[in-house]
C-alpha positions, -999 to +999 in steps of 0.1 A: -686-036+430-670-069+421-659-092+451-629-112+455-627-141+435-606-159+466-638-174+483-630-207+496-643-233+474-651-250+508-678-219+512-689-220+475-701-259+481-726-243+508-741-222+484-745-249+461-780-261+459-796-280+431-832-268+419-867-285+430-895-290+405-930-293+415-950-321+392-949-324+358-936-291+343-937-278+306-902-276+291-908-239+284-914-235+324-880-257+337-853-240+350-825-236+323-790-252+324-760-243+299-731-265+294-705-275+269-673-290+259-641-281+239-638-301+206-599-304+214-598-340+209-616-375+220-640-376+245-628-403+270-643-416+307-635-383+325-658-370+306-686-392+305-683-396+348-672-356+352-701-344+330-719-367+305-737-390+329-746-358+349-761-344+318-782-368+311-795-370+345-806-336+339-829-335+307-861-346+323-857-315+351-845-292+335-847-272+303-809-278+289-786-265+261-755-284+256-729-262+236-700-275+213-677-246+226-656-244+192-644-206+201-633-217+230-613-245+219-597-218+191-584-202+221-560-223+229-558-248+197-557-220+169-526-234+157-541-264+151-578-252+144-580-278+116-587-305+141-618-288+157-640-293+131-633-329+129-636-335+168-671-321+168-690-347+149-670-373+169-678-358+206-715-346+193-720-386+188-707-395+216-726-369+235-758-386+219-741-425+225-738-421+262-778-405+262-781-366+252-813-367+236-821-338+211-856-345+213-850-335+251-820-313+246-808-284+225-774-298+211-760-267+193-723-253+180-714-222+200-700-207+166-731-212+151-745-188+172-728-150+164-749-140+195-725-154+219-696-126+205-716-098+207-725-105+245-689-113+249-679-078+240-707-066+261-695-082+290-657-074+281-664-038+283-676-044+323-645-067+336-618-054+351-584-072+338-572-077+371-601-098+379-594-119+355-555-122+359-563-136+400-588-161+382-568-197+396-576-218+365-564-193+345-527-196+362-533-235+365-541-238+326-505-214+319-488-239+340-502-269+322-498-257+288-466-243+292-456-254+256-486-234+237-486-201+229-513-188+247-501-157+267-531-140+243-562-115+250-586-141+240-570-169+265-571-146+290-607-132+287-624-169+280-645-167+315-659-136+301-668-155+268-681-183+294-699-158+313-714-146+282-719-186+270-744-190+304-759-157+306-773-156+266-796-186+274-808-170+313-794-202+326-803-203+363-779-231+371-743-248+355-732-280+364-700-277+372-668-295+391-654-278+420-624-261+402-650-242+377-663-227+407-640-191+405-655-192+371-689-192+376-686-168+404-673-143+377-700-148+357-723-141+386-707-112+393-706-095+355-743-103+355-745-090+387-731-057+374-748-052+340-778-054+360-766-032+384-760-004+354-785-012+330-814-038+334-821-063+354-818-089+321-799-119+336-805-141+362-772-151+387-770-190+378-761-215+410-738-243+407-751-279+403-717-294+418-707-327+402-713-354+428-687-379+412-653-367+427-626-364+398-611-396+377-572-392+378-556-404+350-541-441+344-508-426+359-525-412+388-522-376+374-548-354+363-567-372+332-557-350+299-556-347+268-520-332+267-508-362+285-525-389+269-533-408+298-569-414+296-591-444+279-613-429+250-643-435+249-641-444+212-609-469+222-610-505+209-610-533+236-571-542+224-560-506+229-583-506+266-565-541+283-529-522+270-535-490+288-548-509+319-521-530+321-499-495+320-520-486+351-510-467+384-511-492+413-498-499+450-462-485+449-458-507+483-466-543+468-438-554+456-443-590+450-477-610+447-476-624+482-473-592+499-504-576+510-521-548+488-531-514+500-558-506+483-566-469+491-533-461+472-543-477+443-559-460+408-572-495+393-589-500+432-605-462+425-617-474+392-636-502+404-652-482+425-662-457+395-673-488+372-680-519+390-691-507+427-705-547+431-671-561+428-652-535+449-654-550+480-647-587+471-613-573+457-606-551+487-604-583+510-588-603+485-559-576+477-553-571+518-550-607+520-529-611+487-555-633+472-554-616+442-523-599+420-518-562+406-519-577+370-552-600+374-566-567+390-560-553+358-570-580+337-603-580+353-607-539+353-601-539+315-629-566+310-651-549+326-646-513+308-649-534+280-683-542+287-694-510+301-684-494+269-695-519+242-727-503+235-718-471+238-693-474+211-721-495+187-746-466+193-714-439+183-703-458+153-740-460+142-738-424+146-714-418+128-726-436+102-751-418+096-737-382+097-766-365+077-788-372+113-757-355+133-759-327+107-800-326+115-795-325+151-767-295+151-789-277+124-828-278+146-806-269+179-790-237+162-820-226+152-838-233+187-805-217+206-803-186+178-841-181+190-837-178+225-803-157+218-815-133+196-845-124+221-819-119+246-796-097+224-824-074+214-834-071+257-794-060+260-791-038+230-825-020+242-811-019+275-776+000+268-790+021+241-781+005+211-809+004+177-820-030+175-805-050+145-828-043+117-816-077+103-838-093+134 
């Protein structure tokens, strides 16, 4: 039986554990970890202090495969599918700017893969809609993209096609933020019950919570794409100081001389994200008016700046060279088709089907 996908998230962050390794393992014997992004636009620092630095913290313990989730992003940009193809190269090179390393990683395109469809109709077949329809990032993403079309079958059966995403590669863990958490829960459960009715195939994969809490946007909403209030990753140092200076800040300072309140403040929550040294030194000085919103700002946008400088000359070396990014998607589809295929022929044995004679 399915259970309720209201569990307090408060209750999922006990169960979330992180994996320990004992010496020096082979990568064949790590645990496995599947993760990915939409190619709906530029990557910006949400995702690089959400996911990317995670990620990369990751590759030495564990045996991981990071996904360019094109079907997904079709799901809710197929009006615009143009774009994806575009946006793939340029987050794939920033994925390896800010530290993927393919020699460590399997960097692959989810399309690339025709596995991942044919375990999402698997899994389709075993999911009650109404599961889906209570899923709370499901009504939080219809209330958010009010303006797209997306009351669709595919939109609303994406978790399955997640589920699916995890379970093809036996992942034993996801990283994952705490609002993912329903998600992965319903994957655990439709792996819990093709188990149940056929073979026990598919491990249940464990969260690896993100320990970085969220980065709001520069208005002190949630960072997104669809409202444009976020600093790319790919921005230019011009465009960087203009957004900061655009920045959310103490709605209770009015004028220089009045003290600051820090805790309010988005470019205060920022320091603490990318200059932790200086985030004292400006606490004191804001209380005590010392120091202005605006030369806050000033000094915020020097130091992104400077935190993203090489990242940027490694990406635009990159994507100079877009025969290597071509390389790197190629070996990883063929190392991620490997592992999928073996899986596919254990599920088609499983419910009965012939095994593809193309295999």
């Amino acid at each position: 039986m399915f259970l309720s996908l209201r569990k307090s998230r408060a209750s999922w962050r006990k169960k979330a554990f992180e994996f320990e390794t004992e010496g020096v393992k082979s990568q064949m014997s790590k645990q496995r970890i599947l993760s990915g992004m939409r190619p709906t636009g530029r990557l910006h620092l949400g995702h690089l202090v959400g996911a990317l630095k995670g990620w990369v913290g990751l590759q030495d313990e564990y045996r991981c495969f990071f996904m360019v989730a094109d079907w997904h992003a079709l799901m809710s940009e197929y009006e615009r599918s143009s774009e994806i193809q575009a946006f793939i190269f340029d987050n794939v090179a920033d994925w390896l700017a800010c530290g993927i390393d393919p020699d460590k990683s399997t960097i692959f395109i989810q399309s690339h893969v025709p596995e991942h469809l044919e375990l999402f109709t698997t899994f389709a077949v075993l999911t009650p809609l109404g599961l889906l329809e209570r899923c709370p990032t499901y009504k939080e993403q219809m209330r958010e993209l009010a303006d797209r079309h997306i009351s669709t079958y595919a939109f609303l059966g994406y978790p399955v096609l997640q589920a699916a995403d995890i379970a093809l590669y036996k992942a034993q863990a996801v990283p994952v933020g705490e609002d993912q958490l329903p998600h992965l829960e319903l994957t655990r459960q439709i792996v819990r019950k093709f188990n149940g009715l056929y073979a026990e195939i598919f491990p249940e994969p464990k969260p690896l919570l993100t320990q970085i809490p969220r980065l709001m946007g520069l208005d002190n909403r949630k960072m997104s794409k669809s409202y444009g209030n976020f600093i790319a990753l790919s921005d230019e140092p011009e465009i960087i100081k203009k957004k900061v200076q655009g920045m959310f800040t103490d709605p209770k300072r009015i004028k220089k001389s009045d003290p600051g309140h820090p805790e309010p403040c988005n470019v205060h929550r920022y320091f603490e994200v990318f200059s932790p040294q200086d985030k004292d030194d400006l606490t004191a000085a804001c209380r005590e008016a010392r120091i202005g919103c605006t030369d806050c700002k000033k000094m915020l946008a020097e130091k992104l700046c400077a935190f993203l400088a090489p990242i940027q000359e490694r990406r635009r070396e990159y994507l100079r060279h877009k025969k290597n990014l071509e390389d790197i998607l190629e070996s990883g589809r063929r190392k991620a088709g490997e592992e999928a295929s073996k899986t596919m022929n254990e599920v088609r044995k499983a419910i009965g089907f012939l095994g593809c004679p193309t295999k």
